[in-house]
C-alpha positions as CSV (number, residue, x, y, z in Angstrom):
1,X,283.7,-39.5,17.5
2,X,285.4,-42.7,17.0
3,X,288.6,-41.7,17.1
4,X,287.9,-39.5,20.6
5,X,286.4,-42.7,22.0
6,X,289.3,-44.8,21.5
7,X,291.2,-42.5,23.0
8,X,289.6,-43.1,26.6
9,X,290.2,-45.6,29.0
10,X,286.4,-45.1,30.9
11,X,283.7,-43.4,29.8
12,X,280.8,-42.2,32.6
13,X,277.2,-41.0,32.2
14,X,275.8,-39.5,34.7
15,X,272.1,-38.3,34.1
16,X,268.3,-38.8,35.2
17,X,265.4,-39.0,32.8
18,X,266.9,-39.8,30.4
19,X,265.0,-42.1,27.5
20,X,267.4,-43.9,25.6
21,X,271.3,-42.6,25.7
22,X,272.7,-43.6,23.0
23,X,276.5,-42.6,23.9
24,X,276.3,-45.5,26.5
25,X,276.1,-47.8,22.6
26,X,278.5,-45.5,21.1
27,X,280.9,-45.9,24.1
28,X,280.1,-49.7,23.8
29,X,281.2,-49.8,19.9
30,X,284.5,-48.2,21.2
31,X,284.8,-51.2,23.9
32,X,284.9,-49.0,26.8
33,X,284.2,-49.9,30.2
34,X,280.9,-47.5,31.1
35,X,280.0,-46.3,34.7
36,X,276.2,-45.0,34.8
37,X,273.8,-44.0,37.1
38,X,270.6,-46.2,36.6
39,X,268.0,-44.8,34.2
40,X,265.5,-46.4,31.7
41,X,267.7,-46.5,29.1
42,X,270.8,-47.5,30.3
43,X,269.1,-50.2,32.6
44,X,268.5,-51.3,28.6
45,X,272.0,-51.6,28.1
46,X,273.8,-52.1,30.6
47,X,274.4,-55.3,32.8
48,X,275.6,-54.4,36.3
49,X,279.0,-55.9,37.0
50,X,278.7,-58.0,33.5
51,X,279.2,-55.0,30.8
52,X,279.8,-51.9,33.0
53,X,279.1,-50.4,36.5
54,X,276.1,-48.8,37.9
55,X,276.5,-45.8,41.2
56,X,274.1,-44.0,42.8
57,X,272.2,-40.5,41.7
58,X,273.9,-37.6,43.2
59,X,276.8,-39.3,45.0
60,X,280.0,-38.3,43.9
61,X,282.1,-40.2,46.2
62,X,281.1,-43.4,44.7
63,X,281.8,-42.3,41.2
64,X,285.2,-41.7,42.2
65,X,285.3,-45.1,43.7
66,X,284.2,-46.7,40.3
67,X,286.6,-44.6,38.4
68,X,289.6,-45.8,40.8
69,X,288.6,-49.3,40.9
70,X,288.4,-49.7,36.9
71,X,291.9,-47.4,36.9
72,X,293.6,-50.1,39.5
73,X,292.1,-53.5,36.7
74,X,292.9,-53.3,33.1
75,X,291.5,-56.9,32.9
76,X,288.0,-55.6,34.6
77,X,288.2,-52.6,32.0
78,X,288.3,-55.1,29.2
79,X,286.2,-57.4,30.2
80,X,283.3,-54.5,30.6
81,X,283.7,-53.3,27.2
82,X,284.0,-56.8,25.4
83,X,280.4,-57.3,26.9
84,X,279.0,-53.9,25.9
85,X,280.5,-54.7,22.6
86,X,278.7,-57.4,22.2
87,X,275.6,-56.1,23.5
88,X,276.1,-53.2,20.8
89,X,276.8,-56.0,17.8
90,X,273.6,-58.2,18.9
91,X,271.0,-55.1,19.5
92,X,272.1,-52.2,17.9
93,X,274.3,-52.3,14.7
94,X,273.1,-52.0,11.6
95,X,273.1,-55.3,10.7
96,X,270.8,-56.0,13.7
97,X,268.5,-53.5,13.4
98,X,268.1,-53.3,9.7
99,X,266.2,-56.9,9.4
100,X,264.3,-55.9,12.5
101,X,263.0,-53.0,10.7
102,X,262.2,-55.0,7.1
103,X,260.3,-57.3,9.5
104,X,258.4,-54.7,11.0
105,X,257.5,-53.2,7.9
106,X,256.6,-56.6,6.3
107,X,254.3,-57.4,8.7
108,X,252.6,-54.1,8.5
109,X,252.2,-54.4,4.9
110,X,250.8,-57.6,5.3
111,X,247.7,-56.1,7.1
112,X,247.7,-53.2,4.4
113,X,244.4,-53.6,2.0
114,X,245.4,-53.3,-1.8
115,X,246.6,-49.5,-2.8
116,X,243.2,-47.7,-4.6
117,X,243.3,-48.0,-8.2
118,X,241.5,-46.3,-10.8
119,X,237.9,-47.6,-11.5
120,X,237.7,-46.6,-15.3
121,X,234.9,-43.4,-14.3
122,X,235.5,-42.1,-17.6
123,X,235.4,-43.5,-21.2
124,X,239.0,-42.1,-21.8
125,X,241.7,-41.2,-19.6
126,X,243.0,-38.5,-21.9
127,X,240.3,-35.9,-22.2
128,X,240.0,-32.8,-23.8
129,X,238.5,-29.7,-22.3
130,X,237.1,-26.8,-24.5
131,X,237.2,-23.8,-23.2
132,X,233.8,-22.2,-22.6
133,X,234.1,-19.2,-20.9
134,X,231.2,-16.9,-20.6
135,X,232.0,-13.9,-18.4
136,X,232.1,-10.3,-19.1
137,X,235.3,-8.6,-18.6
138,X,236.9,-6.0,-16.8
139,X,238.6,-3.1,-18.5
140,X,235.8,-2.9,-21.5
141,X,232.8,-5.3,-19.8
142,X,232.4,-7.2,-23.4
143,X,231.0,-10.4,-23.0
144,X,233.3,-13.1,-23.7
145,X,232.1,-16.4,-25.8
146,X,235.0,-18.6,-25.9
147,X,232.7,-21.2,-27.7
148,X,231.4,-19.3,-30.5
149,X,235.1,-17.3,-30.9
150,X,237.3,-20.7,-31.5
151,X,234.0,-21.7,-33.7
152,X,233.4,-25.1,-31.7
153,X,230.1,-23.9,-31.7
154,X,229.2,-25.1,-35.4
155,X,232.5,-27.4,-35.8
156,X,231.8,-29.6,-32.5
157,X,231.9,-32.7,-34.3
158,X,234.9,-31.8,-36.5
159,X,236.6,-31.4,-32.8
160,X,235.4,-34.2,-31.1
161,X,236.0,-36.7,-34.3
162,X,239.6,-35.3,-34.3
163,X,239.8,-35.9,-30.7
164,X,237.9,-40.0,-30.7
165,X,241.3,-40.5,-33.4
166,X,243.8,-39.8,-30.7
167,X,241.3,-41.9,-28.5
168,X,240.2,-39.2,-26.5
169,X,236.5,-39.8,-26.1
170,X,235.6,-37.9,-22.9
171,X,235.7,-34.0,-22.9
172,X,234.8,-31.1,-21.0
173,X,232.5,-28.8,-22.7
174,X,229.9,-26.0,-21.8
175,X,226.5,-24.9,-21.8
176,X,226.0,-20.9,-22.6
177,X,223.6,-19.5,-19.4
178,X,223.1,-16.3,-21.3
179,X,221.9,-17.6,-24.7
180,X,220.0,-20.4,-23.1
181,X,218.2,-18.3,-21.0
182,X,217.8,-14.7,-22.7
183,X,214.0,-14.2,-20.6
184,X,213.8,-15.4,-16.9
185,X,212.1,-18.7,-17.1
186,X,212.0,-19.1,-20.8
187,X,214.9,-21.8,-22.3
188,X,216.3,-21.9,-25.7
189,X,218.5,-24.5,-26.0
190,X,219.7,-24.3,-29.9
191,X,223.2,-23.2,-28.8
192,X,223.5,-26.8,-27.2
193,X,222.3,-28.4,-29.2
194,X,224.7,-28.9,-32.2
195,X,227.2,-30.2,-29.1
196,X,224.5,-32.5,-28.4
197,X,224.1,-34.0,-31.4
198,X,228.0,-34.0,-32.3
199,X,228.5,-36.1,-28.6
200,X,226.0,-38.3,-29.9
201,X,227.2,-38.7,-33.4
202,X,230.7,-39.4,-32.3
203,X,230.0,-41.5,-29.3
204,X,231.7,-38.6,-27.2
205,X,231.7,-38.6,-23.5
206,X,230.8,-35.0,-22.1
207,X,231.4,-33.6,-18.8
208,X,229.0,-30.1,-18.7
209,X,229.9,-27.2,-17.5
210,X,226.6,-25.5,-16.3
211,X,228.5,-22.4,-15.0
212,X,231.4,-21.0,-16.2
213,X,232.0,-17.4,-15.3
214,X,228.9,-16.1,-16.9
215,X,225.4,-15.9,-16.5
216,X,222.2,-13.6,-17.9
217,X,222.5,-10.2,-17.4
218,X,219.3,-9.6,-15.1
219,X,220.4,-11.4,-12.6
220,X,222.3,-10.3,-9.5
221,X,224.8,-12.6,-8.3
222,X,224.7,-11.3,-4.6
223,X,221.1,-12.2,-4.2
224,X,219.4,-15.5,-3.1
225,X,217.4,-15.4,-6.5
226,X,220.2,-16.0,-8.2
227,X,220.6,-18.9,-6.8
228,X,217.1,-20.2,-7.4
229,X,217.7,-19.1,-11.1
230,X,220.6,-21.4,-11.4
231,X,219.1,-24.5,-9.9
232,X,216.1,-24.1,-11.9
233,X,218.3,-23.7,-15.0
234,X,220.6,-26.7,-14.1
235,X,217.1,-28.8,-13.7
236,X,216.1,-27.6,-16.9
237,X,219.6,-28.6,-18.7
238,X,219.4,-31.8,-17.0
239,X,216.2,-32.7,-18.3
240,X,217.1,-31.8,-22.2
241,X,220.3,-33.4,-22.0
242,X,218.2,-36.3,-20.6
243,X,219.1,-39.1,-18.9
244,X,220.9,-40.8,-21.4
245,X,220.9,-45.2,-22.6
246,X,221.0,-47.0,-20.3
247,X,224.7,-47.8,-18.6
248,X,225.7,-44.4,-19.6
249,X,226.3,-41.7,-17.3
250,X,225.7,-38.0,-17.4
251,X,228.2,-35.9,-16.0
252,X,227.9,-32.1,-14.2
253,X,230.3,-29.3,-13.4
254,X,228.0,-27.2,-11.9
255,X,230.1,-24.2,-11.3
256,X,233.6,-24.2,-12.7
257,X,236.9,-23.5,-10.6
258,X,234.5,-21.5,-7.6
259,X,237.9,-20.6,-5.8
260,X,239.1,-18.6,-9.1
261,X,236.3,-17.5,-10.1
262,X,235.7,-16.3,-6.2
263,X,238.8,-14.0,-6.6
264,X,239.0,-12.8,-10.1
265,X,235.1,-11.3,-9.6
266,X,235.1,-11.1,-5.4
267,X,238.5,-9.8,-4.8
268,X,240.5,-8.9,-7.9
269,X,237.4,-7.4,-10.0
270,X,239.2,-9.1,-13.1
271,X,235.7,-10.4,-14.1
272,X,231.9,-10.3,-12.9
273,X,231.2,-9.1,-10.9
274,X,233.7,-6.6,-11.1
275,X,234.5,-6.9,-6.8
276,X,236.7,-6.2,-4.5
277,X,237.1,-7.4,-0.8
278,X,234.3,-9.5,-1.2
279,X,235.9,-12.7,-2.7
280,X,235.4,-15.1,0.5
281,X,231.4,-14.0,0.2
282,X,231.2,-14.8,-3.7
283,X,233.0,-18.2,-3.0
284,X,230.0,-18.5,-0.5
285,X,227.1,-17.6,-2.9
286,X,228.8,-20.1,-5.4
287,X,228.8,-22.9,-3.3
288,X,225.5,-22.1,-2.3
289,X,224.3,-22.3,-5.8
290,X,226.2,-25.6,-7.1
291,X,224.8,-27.2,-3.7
292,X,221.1,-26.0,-5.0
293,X,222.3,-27.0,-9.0
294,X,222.8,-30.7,-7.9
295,X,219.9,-31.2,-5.6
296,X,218.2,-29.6,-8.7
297,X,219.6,-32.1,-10.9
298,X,219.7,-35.2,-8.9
299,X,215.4,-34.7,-8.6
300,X,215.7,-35.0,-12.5
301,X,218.1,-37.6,-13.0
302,X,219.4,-39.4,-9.6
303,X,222.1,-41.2,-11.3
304,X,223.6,-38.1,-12.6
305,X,227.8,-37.3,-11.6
306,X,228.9,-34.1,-10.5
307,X,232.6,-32.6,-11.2
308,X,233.9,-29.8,-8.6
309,X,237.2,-28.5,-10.6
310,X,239.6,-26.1,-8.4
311,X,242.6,-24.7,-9.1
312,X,245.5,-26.6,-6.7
313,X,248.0,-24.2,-5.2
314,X,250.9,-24.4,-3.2
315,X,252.2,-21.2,-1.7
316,X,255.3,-21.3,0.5
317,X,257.3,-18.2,2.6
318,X,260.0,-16.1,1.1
319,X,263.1,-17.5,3.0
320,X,264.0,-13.5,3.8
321,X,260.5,-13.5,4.9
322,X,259.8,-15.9,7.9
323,X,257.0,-13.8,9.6
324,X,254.7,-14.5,6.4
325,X,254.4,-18.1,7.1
326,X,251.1,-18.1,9.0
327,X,249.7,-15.7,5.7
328,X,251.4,-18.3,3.3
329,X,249.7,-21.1,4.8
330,X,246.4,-19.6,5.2
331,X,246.4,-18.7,1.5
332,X,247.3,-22.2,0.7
333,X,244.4,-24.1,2.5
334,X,242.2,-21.7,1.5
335,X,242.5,-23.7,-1.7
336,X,240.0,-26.5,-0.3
337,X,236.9,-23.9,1.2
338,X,235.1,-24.9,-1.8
339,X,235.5,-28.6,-1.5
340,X,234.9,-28.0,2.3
341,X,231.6,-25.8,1.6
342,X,230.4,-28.4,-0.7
343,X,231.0,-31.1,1.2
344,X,229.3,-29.8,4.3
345,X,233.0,-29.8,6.6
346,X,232.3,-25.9,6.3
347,X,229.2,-23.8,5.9
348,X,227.1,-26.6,6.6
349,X,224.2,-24.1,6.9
350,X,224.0,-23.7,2.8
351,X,223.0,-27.2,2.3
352,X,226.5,-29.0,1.9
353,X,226.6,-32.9,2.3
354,X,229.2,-35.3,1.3
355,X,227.8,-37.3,-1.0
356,X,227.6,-33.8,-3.2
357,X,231.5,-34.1,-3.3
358,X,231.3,-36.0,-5.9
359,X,234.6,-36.3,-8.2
360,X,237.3,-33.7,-7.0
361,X,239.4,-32.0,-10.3
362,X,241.8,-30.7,-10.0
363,X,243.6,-28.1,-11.9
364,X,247.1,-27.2,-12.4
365,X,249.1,-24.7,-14.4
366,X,252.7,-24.1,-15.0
367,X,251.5,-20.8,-12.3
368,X,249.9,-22.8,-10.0
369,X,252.9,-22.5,-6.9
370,X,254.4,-19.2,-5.9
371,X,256.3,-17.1,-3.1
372,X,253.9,-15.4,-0.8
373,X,253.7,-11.9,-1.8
374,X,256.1,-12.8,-4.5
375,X,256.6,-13.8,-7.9
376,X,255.4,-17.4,-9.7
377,X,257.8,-20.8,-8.7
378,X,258.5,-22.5,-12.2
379,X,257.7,-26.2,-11.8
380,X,261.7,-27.0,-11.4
381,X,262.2,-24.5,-9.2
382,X,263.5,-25.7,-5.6
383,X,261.3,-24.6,-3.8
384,X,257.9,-25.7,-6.0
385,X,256.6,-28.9,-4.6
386,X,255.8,-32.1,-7.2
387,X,252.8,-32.4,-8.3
388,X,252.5,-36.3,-7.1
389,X,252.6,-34.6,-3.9
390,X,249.8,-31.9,-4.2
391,X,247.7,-34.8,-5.4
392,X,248.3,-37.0,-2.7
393,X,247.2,-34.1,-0.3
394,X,243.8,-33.6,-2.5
395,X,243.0,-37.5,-2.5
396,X,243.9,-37.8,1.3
397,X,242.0,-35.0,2.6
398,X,238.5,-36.3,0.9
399,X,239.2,-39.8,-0.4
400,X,237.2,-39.1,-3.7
401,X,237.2,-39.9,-7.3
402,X,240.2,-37.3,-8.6
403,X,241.1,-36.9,-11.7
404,X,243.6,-33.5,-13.2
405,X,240.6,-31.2,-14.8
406,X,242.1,-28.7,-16.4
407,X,246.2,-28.6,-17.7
408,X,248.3,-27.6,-20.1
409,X,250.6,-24.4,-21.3
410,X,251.4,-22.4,-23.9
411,X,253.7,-23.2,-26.9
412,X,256.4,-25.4,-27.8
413,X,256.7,-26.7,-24.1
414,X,253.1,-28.6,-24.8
415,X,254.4,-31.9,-25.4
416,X,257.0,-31.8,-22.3
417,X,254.9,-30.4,-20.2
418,X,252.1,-33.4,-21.0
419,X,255.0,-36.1,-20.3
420,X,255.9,-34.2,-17.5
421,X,252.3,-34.6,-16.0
422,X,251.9,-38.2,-17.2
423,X,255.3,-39.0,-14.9
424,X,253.7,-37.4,-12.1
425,X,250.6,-38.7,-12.2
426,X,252.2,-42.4,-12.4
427,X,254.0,-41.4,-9.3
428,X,250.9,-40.8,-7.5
429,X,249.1,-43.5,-8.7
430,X,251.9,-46.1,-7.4
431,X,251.8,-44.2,-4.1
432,X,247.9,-45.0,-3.9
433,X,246.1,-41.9,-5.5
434,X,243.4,-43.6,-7.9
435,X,243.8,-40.5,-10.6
436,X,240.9,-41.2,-13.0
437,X,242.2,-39.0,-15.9
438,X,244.2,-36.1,-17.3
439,X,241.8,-33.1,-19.0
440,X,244.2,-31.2,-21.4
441,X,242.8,-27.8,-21.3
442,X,241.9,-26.2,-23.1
443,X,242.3,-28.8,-25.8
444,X,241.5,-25.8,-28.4
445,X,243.7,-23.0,-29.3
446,X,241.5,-19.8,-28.7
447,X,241.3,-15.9,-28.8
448,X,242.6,-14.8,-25.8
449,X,240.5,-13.8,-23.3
450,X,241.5,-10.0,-22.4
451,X,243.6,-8.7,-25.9
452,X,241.6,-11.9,-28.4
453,X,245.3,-12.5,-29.2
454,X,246.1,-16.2,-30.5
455,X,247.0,-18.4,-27.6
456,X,248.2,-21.4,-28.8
457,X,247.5,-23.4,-25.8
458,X,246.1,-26.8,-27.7
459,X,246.2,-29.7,-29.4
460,X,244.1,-28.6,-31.8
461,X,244.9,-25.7,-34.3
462,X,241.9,-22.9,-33.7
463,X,240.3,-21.9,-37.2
464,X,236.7,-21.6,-39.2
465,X,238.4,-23.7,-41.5
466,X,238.5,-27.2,-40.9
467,X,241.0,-28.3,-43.3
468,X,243.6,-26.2,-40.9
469,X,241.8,-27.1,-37.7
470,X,244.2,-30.0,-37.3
471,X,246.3,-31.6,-34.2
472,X,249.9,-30.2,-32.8
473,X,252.1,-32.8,-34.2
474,X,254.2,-33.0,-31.2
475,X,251.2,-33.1,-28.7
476,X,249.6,-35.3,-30.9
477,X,252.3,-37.6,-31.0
478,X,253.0,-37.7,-27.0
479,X,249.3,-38.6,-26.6
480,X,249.3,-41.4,-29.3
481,X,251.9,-42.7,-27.6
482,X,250.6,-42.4,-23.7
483,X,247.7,-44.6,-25.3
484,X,249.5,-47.7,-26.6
485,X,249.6,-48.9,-24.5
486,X,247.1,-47.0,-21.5
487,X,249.9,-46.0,-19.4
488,X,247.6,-44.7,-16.8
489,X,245.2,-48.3,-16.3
């Protein structure tokens, strides 16, 4: 465009409603003499008689009239367009508008209050999760104990005194429903217990799962009693956990990952209760019943916290595939109806309020992205989104405590994928998302949930035998070093 400016002698714009023509600047840079029709934008740049010509809307005659006079002067020619110029070098080149811009973003700053940062919720910012899965499954309907089948259940303070070295002193952990409460009404809480005391004995911060997957087999999910059962039972954990010394706080997850948990038993029957097309109904009933949990809880022990961990997705339209967008999108924010029901934006008839939306976590997987109707996006794929990003979304829609509940992967990418997740969640701290902490989950290797195969998955080695119950050496060693100093305070 330079080059085919310079090669003109005038240069006319003729047009109406126009906001801001920014040829009239471009003819300017070249030093041309401009005729114009008066608009808004060119009444911004132009000067009539001084730095080009104005003529009438619609009136042809007097176009031709400026064209012949500027044709007839070469001094009136230069003159116009050394005035444009310098109009153009004053107002419109970079090195006028640049500083303009700083300013204007300086002074907005200015006015900005401090970016969030995190509070220090929890006792550690590395946490551990155990897995403490309690559902029955699909092809064979065994119940699954992931508790008693990695053997935390008699070695819980083995695994939480292996975790306080590394300095991880707040962990997720679970209650067992269907061994707690074997007859309706009737609680037996010696499968807690040893947790209890291990938490205790190793000054362990525990986040409870009340809910997770499972629950006693006389109950029917679909019903309303079920969700009087679960309220009375969270009441009942609440008050033999006990509120605990004072300063302390106790910490709730009353129903783990509801959107998962909505469409592996509502929609995929890949667990209890074994459903199909009825996912958005179960996600219901379970929001229902964590709402009821915490009111339960909070008459027990008003200072108590409550966790709501989801899985966060991001699900994007195969490029070959443009018609699925509206699908792709609606799968993607389906990923907050929890939060939503919870919170009372959505279903407010089930009891939701905000102040129940307590602590959002989040939880994300190396599968947590993929092509609508398509396969998983790796986490370096092109087309996956950071997870900064997804973060900043979470925090901005709710403006809650947030923290990464569940991560983590299988294998010898563990360590990469925890400084991987560390980088990202500096990046979203410095953008103004207050993440309280990272849950590496599960923090246990475990049996598999569908074949009991070997899934080494944590930081700690899964056996009966304590002596080889010890901490992945390369995990281990990107923790120490993510705590000296806290890189996330």
């Amino acid at each position: 465009m330079p080059d085919l400016l310079a090669a003109l002698d005038i240069f006319v714009w003729l047009s109406r409603g126009e906001g801001m023509p920014h040829v009239i600047a471009e003819a300017g840079a070249a030093r041309l003499p401009v005729i114009a029709t008066r608009d808004n934008g060119s009444e911004q740049q132009i000067v009539d008689g001084v730095s080009g010509l104005f003529v009438p809307h619609e009136d042809p005659p007097a176009v031709a009239a400026a064209i012949g006079k500027l044709l007839q002067d070469p001094t009136l020619r230069t003159r116009l367009g050394t005035a444009l110029r310098a109009k153009v070098d004053s107002d419109y080149a970079v090195a006028a508008v640049v500083p303009r811009w700083e300013s204007l973003f300086a002074e907005v700053l200015s006015d900005r209050p401090p970016l969030p940062r995190p509070t220090g919720l929890f006792q550690s910012v590395l946490q551990g999760g155990f897995e403490s899965s309690t559902h029955r499954r699909a092809h064979d309907r065994k119940r699954v104990d992931v508790i008693a089948d990695s053997h935390h259940d008699t070695l819980a303070a083995h695994d939480y005194s292996e975790l306080a070295k590394l300095g991880i002193l707040t962990v997720r952990d679970g209650l067992r429903w269907h061994l707690i409460e074997r007859e309706p009404g009737r609680y037996d809480w010696s499968s807690l217990d040893r947790q209890l005391e291990a938490a205790k004995a190793t000054g362990t911060e525990v986040i409870w799962d009340l809910l997770h997957y499972g629950w006693p087999d006389d109950i029917d999910v679909w019903t309303p009693a079920f969700v009087t059962r679960f309220a009375a039972f969270a009441a009942a954990a609440a008050r033999h956990i006990g509120p605990a010394a004072l300063g302390e706080t106790r910490f709730y997850a009353p129903v783990n990952e509801i959107s998962f948990f909505a469409w592996g038993g509502g929609d995929a029957a890949y667990l209890n209760p074994f459903a199909r097309g009825r996912g958005y109904e179960l996600k219901v009933q379970l929001a229902r019943a964590s709402i009821a949990a915490m009111e339960a809880i909070l008459a027990v022990d008003p200072a108590a916290r409550f966790v709501h961990a989801d899985p966060v997705i991001n699900v994007i339209t195969d490029p070959a595939r443009p018609n699925d967008a509206p699908a792709a999108e609606g799968h993607r924010l389906a990923q907050y109806q929890a939060w939503d029901m919870i919170a009372g934006k959505a279903w407010p008839q089930i009891g939701g309020r905000p102040a129940l939306l307590d602590i959002v976590g989040v939880n994300f997987y190396h599968n947590n992205q993929w092509i609508h109707g398509g396969p998983p996006l790796s986490y370096d794929h092109p087309l996956s989104r950071p997870l900064h990003a997804i973060l900043a979304d979470a925090y901005a829609r709710y403006g809650r405590p947030i923290f990464i509940a569940e991560t983590g992967i299988e294998g010898s990418a563990r360590p990469a994928w925890l400084r991987m997740i560390l980088r990202e969640v500096k990046i979203a701290q410095s953008l103004g998302v207050p993440v309280e902490g990272i849950c590496l989950y599960p923090i246990l290797d475990h049996p598999g949930w569908d074949d009991d195969r070997y899934c080494p998955n944590g930081l700690l080695a899964c056996s009966p035998d304590t002596a080889d119950r010890v901490p992945n050496a390369a995990l281990a060693d990107v923790i120490r070093r993510a705590q000296a100093p806290d890189i996330l305070r």
